[in-house]
Structure formats: structure tokens, C-alpha cells
VOPAGU-2260 file (C-alpha; in pm, 1 decimal, decimal comma):
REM VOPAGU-2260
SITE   aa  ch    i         X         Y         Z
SITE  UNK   A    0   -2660,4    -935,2   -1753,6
SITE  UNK   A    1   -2525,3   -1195,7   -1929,5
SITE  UNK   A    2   -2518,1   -1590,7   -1908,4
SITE  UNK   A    3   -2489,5   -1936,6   -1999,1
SITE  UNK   A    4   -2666,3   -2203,3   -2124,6
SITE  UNK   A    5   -2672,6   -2604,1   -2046,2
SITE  UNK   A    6   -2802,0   -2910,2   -2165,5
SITE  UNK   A    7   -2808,0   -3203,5   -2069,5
SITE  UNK   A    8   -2713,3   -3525,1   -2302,9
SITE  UNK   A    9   -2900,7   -3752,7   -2126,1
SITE  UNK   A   10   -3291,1   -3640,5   -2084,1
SITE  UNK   A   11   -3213,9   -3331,9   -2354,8
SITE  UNK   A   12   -3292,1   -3061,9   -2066,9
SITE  UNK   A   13   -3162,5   -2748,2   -2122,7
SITE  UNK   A   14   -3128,3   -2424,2   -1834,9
SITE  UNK   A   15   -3028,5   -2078,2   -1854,8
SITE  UNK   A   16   -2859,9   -1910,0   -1609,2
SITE  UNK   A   17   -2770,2   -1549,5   -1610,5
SITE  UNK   A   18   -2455,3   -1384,5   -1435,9
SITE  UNK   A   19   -2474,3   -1211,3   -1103,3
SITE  UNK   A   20   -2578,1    -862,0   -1038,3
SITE  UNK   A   21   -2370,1    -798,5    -727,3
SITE  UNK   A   22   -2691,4    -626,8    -552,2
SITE  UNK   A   23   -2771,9    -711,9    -213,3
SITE  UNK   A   24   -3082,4    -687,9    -297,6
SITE  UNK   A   25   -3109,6    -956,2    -542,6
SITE  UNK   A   26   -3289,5   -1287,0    -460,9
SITE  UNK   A   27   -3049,0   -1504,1    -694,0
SITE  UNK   A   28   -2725,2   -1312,1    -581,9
SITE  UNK   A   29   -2499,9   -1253,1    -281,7
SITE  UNK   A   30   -2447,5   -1627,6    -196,9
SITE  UNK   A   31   -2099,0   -1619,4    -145,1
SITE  UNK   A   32   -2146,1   -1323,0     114,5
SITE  UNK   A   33   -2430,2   -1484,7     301,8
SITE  UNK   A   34   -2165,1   -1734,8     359,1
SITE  UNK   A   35   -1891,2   -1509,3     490,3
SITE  UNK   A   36   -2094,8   -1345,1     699,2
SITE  UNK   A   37   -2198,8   -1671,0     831,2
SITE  UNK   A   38   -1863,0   -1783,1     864,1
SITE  UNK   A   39   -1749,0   -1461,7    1038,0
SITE  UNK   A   40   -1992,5   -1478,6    1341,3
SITE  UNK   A   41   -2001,6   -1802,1    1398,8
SITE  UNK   A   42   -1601,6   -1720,7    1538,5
SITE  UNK   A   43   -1753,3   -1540,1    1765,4
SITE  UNK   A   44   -1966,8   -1819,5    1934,3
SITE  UNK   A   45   -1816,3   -1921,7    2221,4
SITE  UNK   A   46   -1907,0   -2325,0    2390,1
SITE  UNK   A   47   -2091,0   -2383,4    2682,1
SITE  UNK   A   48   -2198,2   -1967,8    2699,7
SITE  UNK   A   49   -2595,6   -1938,3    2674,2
SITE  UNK   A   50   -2748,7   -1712,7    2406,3
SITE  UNK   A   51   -3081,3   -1529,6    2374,1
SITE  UNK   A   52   -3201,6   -1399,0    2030,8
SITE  UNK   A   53   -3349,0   -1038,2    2100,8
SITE  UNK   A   54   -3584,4    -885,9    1904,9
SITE  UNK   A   55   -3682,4    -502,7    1920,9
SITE  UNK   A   56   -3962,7    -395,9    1702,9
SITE  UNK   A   57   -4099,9      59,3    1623,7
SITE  UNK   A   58   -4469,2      31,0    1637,3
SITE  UNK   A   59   -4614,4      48,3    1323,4
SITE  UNK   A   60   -4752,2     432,7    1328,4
SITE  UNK   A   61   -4351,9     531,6    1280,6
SITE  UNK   A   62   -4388,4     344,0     948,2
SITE  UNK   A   63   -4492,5     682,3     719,0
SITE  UNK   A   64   -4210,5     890,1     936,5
SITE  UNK   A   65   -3932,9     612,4     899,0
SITE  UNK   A   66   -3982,6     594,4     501,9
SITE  UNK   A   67   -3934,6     924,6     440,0
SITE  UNK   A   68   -3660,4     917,3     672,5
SITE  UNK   A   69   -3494,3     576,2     619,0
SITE  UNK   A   70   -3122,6     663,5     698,4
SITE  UNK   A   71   -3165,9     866,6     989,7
SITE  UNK   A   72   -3455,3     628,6    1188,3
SITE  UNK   A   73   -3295,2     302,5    1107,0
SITE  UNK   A   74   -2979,6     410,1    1209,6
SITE  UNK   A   75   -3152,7     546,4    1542,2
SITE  UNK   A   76   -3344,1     250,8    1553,5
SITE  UNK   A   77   -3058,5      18,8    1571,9
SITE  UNK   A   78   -2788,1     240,9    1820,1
SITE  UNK   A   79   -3105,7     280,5    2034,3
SITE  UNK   A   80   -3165,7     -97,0    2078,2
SITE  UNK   A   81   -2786,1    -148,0    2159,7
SITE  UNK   A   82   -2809,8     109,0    2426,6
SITE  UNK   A   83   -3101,6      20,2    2571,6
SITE  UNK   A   84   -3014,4    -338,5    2578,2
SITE  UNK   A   85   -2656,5    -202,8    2709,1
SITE  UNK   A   86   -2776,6      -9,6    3006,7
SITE  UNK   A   87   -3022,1    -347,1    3155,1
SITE  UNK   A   88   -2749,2    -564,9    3143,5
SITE  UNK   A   89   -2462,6    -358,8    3292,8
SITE  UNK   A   90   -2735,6    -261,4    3537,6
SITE  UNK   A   91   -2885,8    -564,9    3629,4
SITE  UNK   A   92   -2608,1    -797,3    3553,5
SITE  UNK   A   93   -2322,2    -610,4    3611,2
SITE  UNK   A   94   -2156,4    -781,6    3281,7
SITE  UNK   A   95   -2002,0    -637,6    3024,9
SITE  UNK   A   96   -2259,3    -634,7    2748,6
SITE  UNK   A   97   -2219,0    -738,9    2355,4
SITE  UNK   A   98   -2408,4    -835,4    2054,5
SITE  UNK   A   99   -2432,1    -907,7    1690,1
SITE  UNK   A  100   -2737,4    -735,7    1514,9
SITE  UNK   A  101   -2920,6    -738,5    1194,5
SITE  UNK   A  102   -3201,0    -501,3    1058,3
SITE  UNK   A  103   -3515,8    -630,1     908,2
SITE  UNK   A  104   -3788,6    -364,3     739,6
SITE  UNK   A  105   -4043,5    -604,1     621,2
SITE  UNK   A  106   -4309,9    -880,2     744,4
SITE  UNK   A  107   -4481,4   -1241,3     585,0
SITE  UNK   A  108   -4732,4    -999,0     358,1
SITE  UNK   A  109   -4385,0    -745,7     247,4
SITE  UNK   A  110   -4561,1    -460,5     458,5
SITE  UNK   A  111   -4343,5    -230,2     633,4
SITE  UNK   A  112   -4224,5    -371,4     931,9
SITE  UNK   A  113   -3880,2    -219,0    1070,1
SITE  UNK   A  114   -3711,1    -420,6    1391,5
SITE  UNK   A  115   -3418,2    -550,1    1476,1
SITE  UNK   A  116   -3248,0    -943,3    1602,0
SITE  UNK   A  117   -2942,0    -943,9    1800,8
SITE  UNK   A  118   -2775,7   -1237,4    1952,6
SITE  UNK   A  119   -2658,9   -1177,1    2298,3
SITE  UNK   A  120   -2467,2   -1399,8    2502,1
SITE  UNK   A  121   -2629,3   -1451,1    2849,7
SITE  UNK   A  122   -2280,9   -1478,4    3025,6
SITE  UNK   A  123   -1984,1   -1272,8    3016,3
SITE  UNK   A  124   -1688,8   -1100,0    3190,7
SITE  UNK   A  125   -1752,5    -810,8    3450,3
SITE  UNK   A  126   -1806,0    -453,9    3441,8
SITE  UNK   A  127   -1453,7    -459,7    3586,0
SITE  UNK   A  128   -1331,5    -738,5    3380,2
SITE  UNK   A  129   -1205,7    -965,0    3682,2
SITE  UNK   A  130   -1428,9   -1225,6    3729,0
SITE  UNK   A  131   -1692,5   -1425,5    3477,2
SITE  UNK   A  132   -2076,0   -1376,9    3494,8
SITE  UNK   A  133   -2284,2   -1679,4    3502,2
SITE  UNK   A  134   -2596,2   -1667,5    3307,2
SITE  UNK   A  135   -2882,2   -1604,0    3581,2
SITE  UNK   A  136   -3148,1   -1817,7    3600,4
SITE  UNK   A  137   -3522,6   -1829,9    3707,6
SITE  UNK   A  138   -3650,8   -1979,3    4021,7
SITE  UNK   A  139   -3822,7   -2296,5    3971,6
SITE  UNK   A  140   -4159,9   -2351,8    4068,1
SITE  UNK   A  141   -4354,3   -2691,1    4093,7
SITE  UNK   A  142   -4304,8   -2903,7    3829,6
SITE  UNK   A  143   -4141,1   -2627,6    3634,2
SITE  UNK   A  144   -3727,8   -2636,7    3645,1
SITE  UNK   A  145   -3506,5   -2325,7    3633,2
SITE  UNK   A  146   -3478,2   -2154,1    3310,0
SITE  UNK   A  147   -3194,8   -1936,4    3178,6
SITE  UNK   A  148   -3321,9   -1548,1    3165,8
SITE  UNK   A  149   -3151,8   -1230,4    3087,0
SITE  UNK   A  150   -3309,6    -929,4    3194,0
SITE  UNK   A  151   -3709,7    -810,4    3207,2
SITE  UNK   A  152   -3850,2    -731,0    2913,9
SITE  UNK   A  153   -4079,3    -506,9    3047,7
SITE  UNK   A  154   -3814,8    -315,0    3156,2
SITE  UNK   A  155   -3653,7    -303,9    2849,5
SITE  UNK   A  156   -3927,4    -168,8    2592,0
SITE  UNK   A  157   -3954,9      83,3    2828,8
SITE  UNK   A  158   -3584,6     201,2    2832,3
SITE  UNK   A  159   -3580,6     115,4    2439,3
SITE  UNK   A  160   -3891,0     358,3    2373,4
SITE  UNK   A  161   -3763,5     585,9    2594,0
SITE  UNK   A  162   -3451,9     673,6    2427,3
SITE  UNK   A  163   -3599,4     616,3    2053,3
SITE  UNK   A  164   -3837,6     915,1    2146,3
SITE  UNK   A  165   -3615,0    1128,3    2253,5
SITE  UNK   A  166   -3347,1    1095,0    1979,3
SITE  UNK   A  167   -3643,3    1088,7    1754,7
SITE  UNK   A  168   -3766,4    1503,5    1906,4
SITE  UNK   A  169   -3415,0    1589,4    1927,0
SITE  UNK   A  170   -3399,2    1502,3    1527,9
SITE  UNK   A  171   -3742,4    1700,8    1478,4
SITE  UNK   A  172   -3617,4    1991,5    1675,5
SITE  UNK   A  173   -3276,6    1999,0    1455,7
SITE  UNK   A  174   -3471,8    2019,8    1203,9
SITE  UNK   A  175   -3302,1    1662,6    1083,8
SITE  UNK   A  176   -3600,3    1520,6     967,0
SITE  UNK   A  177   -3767,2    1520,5     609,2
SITE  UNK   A  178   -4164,6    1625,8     686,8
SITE  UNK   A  179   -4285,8    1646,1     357,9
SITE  UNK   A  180   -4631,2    1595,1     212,3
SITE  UNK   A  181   -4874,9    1362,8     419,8
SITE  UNK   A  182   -4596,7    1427,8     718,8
SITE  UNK   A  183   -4551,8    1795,6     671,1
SITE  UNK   A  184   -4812,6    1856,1     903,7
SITE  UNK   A  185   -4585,6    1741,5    1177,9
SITE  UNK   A  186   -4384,3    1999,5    1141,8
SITE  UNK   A  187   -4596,8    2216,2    1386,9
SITE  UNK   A  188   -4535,3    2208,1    1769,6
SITE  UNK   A  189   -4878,2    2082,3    1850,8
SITE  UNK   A  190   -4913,8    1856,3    1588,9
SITE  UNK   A  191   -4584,6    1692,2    1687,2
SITE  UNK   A  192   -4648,9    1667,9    2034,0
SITE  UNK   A  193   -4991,0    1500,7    1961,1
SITE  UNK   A  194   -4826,2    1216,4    1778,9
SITE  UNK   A  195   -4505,5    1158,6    1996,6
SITE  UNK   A  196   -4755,4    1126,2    2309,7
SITE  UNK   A  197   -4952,7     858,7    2128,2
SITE  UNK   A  198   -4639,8     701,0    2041,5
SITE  UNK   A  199   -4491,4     703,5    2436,1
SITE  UNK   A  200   -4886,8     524,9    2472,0
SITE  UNK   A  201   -4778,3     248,2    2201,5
SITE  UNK   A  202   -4742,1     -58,5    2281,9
SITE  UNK   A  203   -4337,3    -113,8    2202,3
SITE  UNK   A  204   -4292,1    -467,0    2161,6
SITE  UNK   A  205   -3959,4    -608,1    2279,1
SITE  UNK   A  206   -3906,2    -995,4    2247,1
SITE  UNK   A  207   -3645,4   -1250,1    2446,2
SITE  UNK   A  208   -3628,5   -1545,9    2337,2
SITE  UNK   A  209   -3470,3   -1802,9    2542,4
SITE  UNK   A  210   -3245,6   -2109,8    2504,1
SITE  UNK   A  211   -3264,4   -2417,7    2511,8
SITE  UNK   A  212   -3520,5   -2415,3    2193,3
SITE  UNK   A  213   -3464,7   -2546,6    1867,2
SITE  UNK   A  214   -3522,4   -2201,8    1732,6
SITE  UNK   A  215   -3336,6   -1976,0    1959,9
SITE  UNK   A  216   -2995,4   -2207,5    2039,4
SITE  UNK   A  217   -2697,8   -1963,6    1833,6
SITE  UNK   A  218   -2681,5   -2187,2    1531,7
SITE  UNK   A  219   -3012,9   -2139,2    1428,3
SITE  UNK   A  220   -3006,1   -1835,2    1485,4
SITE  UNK   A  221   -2696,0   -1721,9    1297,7
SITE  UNK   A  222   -2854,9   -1932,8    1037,2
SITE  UNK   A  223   -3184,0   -1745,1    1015,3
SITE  UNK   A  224   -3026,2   -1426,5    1018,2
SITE  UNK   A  225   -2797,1   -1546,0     781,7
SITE  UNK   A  226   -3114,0   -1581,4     476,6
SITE  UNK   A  227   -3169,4   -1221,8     503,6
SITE  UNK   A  228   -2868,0   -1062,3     499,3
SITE  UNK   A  229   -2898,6   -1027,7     108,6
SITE  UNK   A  230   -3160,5   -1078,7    -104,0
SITE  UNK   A  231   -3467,8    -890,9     -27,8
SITE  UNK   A  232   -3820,9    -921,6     101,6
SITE  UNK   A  233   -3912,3   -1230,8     -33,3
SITE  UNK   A  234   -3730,0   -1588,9    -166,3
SITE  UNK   A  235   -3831,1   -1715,5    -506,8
SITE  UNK   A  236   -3990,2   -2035,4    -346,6
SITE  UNK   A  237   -4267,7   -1810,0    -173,7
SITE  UNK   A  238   -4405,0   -1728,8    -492,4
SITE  UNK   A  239   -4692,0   -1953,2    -667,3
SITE  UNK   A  240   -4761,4   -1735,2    -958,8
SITE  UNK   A  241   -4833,2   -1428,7   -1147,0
SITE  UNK   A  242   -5150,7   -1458,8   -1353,1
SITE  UNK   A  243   -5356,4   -1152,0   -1522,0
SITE  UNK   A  244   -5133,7    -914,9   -1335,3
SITE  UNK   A  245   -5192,6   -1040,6    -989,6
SITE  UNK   A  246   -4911,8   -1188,9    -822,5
SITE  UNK   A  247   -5007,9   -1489,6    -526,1
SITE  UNK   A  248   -4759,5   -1602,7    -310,6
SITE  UNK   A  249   -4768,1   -1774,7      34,5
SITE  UNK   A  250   -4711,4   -1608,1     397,2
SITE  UNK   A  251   -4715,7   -1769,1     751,4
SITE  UNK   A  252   -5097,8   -1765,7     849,9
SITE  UNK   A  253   -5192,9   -1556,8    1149,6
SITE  UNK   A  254   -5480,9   -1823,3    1260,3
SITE  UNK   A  255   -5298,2   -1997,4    1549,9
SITE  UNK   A  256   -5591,1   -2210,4    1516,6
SITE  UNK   A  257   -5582,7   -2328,9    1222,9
SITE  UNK   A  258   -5427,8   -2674,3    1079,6
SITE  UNK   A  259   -5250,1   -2504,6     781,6
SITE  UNK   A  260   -4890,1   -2315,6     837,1
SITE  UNK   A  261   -4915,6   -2126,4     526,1
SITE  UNK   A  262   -5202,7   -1887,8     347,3
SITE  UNK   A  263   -5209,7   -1791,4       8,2
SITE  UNK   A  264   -5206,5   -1404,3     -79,6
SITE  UNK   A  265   -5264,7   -1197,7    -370,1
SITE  UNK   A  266   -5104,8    -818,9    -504,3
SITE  UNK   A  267   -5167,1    -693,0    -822,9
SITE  UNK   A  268   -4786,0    -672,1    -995,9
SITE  UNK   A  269   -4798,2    -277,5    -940,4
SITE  UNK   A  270   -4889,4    -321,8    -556,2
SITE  UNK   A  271   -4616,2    -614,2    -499,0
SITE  UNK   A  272   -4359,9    -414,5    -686,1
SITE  UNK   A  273   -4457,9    -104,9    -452,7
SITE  UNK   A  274   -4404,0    -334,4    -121,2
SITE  UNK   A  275   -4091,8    -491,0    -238,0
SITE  UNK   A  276   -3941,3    -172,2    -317,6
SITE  UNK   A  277   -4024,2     -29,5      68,9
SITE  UNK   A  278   -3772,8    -245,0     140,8
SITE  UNK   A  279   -3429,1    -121,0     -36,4
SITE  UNK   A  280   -3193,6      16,5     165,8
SITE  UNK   A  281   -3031,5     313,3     145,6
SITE  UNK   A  282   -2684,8     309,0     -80,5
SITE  UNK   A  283   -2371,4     182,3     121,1
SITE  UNK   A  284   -2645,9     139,0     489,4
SITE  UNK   A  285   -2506,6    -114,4     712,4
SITE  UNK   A  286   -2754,9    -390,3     802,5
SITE  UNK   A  287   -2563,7    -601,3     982,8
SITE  UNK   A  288   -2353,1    -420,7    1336,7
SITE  UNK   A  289   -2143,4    -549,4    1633,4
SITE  UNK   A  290   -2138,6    -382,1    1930,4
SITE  UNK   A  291   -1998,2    -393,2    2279,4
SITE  UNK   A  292   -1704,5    -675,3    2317,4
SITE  UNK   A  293   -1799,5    -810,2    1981,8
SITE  UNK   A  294   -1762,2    -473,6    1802,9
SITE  UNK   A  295   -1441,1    -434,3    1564,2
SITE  UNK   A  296   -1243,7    -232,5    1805,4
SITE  UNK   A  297   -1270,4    -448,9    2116,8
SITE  UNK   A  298   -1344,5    -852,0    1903,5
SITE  UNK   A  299    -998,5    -964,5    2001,3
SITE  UNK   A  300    -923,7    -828,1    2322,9
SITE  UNK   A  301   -1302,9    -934,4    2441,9
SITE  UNK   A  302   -1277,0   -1301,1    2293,3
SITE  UNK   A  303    -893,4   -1300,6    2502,0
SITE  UNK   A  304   -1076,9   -1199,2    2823,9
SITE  UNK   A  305   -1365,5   -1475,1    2786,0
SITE  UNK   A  306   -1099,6   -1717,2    2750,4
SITE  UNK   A  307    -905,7   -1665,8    3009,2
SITE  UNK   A  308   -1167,0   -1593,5    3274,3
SITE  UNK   A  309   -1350,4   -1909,3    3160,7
SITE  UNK   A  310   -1205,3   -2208,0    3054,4
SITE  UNK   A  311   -1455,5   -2388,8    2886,6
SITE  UNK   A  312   -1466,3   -2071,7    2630,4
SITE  UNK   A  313   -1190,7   -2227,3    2420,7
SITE  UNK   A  314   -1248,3   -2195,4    2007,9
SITE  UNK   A  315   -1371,2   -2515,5    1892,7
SITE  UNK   A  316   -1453,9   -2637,8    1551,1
SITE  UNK   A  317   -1781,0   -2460,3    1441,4
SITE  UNK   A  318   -2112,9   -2654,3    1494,9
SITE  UNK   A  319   -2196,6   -2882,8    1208,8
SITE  UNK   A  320   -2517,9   -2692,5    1199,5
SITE  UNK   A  321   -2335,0   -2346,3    1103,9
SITE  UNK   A  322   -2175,9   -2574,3     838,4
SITE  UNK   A  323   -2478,9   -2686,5     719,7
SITE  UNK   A  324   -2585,0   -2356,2     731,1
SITE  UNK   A  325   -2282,7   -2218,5     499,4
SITE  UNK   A  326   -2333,0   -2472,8     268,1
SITE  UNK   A  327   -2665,8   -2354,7     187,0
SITE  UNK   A  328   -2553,6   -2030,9     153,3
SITE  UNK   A  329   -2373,8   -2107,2    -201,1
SITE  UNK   A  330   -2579,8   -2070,1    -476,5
SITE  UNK   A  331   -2291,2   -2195,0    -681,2
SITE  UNK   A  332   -2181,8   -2606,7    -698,4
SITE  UNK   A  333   -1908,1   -2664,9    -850,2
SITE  UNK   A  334   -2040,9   -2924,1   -1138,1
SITE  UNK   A  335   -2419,5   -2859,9   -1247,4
SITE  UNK   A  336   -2577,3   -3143,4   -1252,9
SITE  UNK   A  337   -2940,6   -3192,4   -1407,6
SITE  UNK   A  338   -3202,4   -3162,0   -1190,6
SITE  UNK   A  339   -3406,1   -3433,1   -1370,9
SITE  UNK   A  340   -3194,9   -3746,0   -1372,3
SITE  UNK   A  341   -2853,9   -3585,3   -1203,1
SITE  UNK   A  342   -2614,2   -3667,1   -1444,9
SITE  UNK   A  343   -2327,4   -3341,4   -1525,0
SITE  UNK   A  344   -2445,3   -3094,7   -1761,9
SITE  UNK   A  345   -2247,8   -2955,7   -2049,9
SITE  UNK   A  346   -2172,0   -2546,1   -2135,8
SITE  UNK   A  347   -2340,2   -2483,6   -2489,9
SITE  UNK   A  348   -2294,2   -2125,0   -2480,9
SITE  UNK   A  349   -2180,7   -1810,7   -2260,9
SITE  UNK   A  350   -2245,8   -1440,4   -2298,3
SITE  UNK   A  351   -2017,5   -1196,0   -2142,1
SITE  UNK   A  352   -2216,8    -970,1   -1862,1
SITE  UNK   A  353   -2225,1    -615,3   -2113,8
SITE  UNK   A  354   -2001,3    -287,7   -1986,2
SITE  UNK   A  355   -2173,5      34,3   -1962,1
SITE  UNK   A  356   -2033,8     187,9   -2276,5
SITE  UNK   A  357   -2212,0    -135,6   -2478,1
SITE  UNK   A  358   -2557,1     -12,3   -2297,2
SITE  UNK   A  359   -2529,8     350,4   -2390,3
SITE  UNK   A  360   -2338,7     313,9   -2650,7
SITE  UNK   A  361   -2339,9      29,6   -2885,6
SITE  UNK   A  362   -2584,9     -78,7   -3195,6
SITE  UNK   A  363   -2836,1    -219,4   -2906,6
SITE  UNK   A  364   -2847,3      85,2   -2709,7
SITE  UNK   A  365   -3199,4     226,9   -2566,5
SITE  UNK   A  366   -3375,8     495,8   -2801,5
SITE  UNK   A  367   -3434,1     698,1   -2507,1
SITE  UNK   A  368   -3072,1     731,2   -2475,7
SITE  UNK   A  369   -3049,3     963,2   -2825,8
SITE  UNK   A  370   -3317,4    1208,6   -2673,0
């Protein structure tokens, strides 16, 4: 890849850092795109509007199906959460619907965990674009006030795993899906309907989170989503070590009884390089969608309506959190500094990232390369 190397004159430190490989799936890379993305949807945040963070999640028997299937399923997966969402809310609230989603495929433990987050504004302009749609609100009961809500949950698993299922037989009886090996039995009639029945029986979990939490207000949220967008699985600060093979890193403990936050856990380096690798997408797959008023083809003329049917929706200077947020998005300052006793480091040397022809081609090159 290629690099440099500083030292410091100071304490006599000296780092190596190596050049970027441009893939999204890098841990080290992909800073600078974290933060455009960032930068990008937080112009679409709109002041005194109430967000909820969705979060639709395929039970985990689709897991074998989805892997050997990965373009087609998360592709369904993600259209089939818009609609769903789409349909409640033009239903129930009569508003014209919109949302900014992003695809996650893994959990704490890197197992194979597909669902999706979308960030949905709670108010909006009508189905006939003439009037604006207050967020509704609960009734308030006792000592408990009114709470911003945006449609039934309930109701929406069941119109999400509803429509999954039946995009998912009208793949199977295209013949669009890849049945091979431990999956090829599916590919008989009975067999298929055995498993798509105990998937309509699954428990479909569908998640609304509402605001005002520190977790779910837009910023954070844009800012969690943000992490992910590149980078894989797992950050380098998860990881504790990688002794005799077995790598141990720490994931969010499932105890909700317990005092500590984190647990330690333990792969051998063939098993954790198995999990990681569930989770590359497929070449050129979009993780990151708009839909509705907030998709490309409508952004501008949406944003216009919002504006003029309510007044407070003017653009504003984005939230000092989202800045904060951007910020810590770049991976690269512009002066290192040491990270001993912060004084500027100096450039001792530089190697150029090599071209394809100097892989296959020059005095280094691989001897498998000859055969």
C-alpha cells in the first residue's frame, strides 16, 4: 500500500502510517466520505420537525437464504421496509411519507444480523400537498405527559413481513433465487412452503424509537449511522488482542442485570475472519437510500414545500452536534502531532502506494504469478 514514516524530535517516537485503500470496507479508510455523507443529510434536517429512528430487522432463520442471496434479499429487504413504512403513514397520517436509510448485516458478536435504520420525520406536508401535518401525539395518562408517536408498530411488522414474504415466493417461483447446497432442498414445493409458514409465525421485530431521547433526537442519529457507513463489522478499538490464534475483543453484554456494559469474547483468527467476511457487500450495492420526498428526484421540490407550508422549517446552520460529528469523521489532521507529548512530528520517509504492473510485474512480484 504504501506509506510514511514520522518521528518525533522531542520524545524520539516514531509511527508508520500506510496510504489508503479506498475500500469501504476498510476500518482505517473512508473518513473523508463518512463525512460527506454526514454533511449531505444533515441538509436535509429540517428545525422544530420531530424525528423517529426506525429500525426493521429479517428474523434470523432468513440468515442461510439471504447469504447465498445477498443482492437480491437486501435489496428486497430495504424497498420492502420503505413500502411498508410508506403505506402506515399515508394511511394513518395522511402525510406524505420520506426517509433516509442505511443497511446493517451484522451484530455486537459479528454474527449475521441483516436490518435496516431510517430516520423519518414525524411531520410533513399532505397527501395532497396543501396543508402541514403535525406530528401526532399520545394521550396522556396520570402522571405521564403526551409523547410524540408515529404509527403502531404492531401494525407495521405485520405489513413489513407481509410484503417481504411475498416478494421473497415471487423470487422462489421465478426461479430468482440461488438454492444451492444446505438450501437446495428448498427448492421443492413442500419444502418451501414448510419454511415460509414458519417464517409468517416469526416473530418480525420492528422498532420506533421516539424523540425526545438523547439517543434518538436526528443528530445522534445521523451520527450513529454515520460510523457505519464505511468500515466494516468492527472498529479497531473493540479489539483487545490476538494471542495463540484466538482473537478477544469486547461486545455490549446481553445481562441487563449486570453492572458491566461490556463482555469480553473470543474467535479463533479463522472463525473471526469467517464472520467479518459475512459482512462484505456486494460490488457497487448501495447501503445508504432516500426515499419518498427525500429521494433524489423529489429532495428539492419536497424541502420547497416544507418551507413554505411551515415556517419554522427554514435552513439553519447545522447543529453543533452534526459538526462534532463530521469532525470525527476525518481520520486525517492536518499537522500530526505526537501522541506522547503533542509536539508536530516530522516526515522521515514516504513510499509511493505500488501500480498493478509493479505487483505482477516487477523484481518483487509473487512466485505464484510465473505459474
Amino acid at each position: 500500500m504504501g506509506g510514511r514514516t514520522y518521528a518525533c524530535n522531542q520524545c524520539q517516537t516514531k509511527i508508520s502510517l500506510y496510504n489508503s485503500c479506498a475500500d469501504r470496507h476498510c476500518p482505517q479508510c473512508s473518513g473523508a466520505r463518512r463525512a460527506d455523507w454526514l454533511d449531505r443529510a444533515a441538509e436535509l434536517l429540517l428545525p422544530d420537525v420531530t424525528y423517529f429512528q426506525v429500525v426493521f430487522t429479517l428474523p434470523d432463520k432468513l440468515s442461510p437464504l439471504i447469504l447465498g442471496n445477498r443482492r437480491k434479499l437486501y435489496r428486497t429487504l430495504m424497498h420492502t421496509a420503505w413500502e411498508a413504512l410508506k403505506e402506515c403513514i399515508e394511511t394513518k397520517l395522511g402525510m406524505q411519507a420520506s426517509a433516509m436509510m442505511v443497511l446493517h448485516t451484522w451484530n455486537q458478536r459479528l454474527g449475521h444480523h441483516p436490518h435496516v435504520h431510517l430516520l423519518v420525520p414525524g411531520s410533513g406536508p399532505s397527501l395532497d400537498g396543501r396543508r402541514w401535518i403535525e406530528c401526532r401525539q399520545t394521550k396522556p395518562t396520570g402522571n405521564s405527559p403526551a409523547k410524540p408517536t408515529l404509527v403502531d408498530n404492531k401494525e407495521l411488522s405485520r405489513e413489513f413481513s407481509e410484503r417481504f414474504l411475498r416478494k421473497l415466493k415471487s423470487l422462489h417461483r421465478r426461479g430468482k433465487l440461488d438454492l444451492e447446497e444446505e438450501l437446495a432442498g428448498l427448492q421443492e414445493p413442500l419444502a418451501w412452503a414448510k419454511f415460509t409458514d414458519t417464517l409468517l409465525a416469526h416473530d418480525w421485530c420492528v422498532f420506533i424509537e421516539r424523540p425526545p431521547t438523547s439517543k434518538s433526537s436526528p443528530e445522534h442519529v445521523l451520527k450513529y449511522l454515520a460510523r457505519y457507513m464505511t468500515g466494516g463489522p468492527i472498529s479497531d478499538r473493540r479489539l483487545v488482542s490476538c494471542d495463540n490464534d484466538i482473537v478477544t475483543f469486547m461486545a455490549r453484554n446481553k445481562d441487563k442485570h449486570s453492572s458491566a456494559s461490556q463482555v469480553s469474547e473470543k474467535l479463533s483468527g479463522v472463525e473471526f475472519i469467517r464472520c467479518w467476511s459475512l459482512h462484505i457487500l456486494p460490488k457497487g450495492f448501495t447501503k445508504s437510500r432516500c426515499f419518498g420526498g427525500y429521494s433524489s428526484a423529489r429532495r428539492t421540490a419536497f424541502i420547497a414545500l416544507c418551507k413554505q407550508l411551515h415556517p419554522l422549517a427554514v435552513t439553519e446552520q447545522c447543529d453543533p452536534q452534526v459538526n462534532d460529528a463530521i469532525t470525527e469523521t476525518q481520520d486525517i489532521p492536518t499537522e500530526r502531532c505526537c501522541a506522547k507529548c503533542q509536539q508536530p512530528m516530522q516526515l522521515l520517509s514516504e513510499t509511493r502506494r505500488p501500480s498493478w504492473r509493479d505487483l505482477f510485474y516487477g523484481p518483487n512480484h509473487h512466485s505464484w504469478f510465473e505459474s
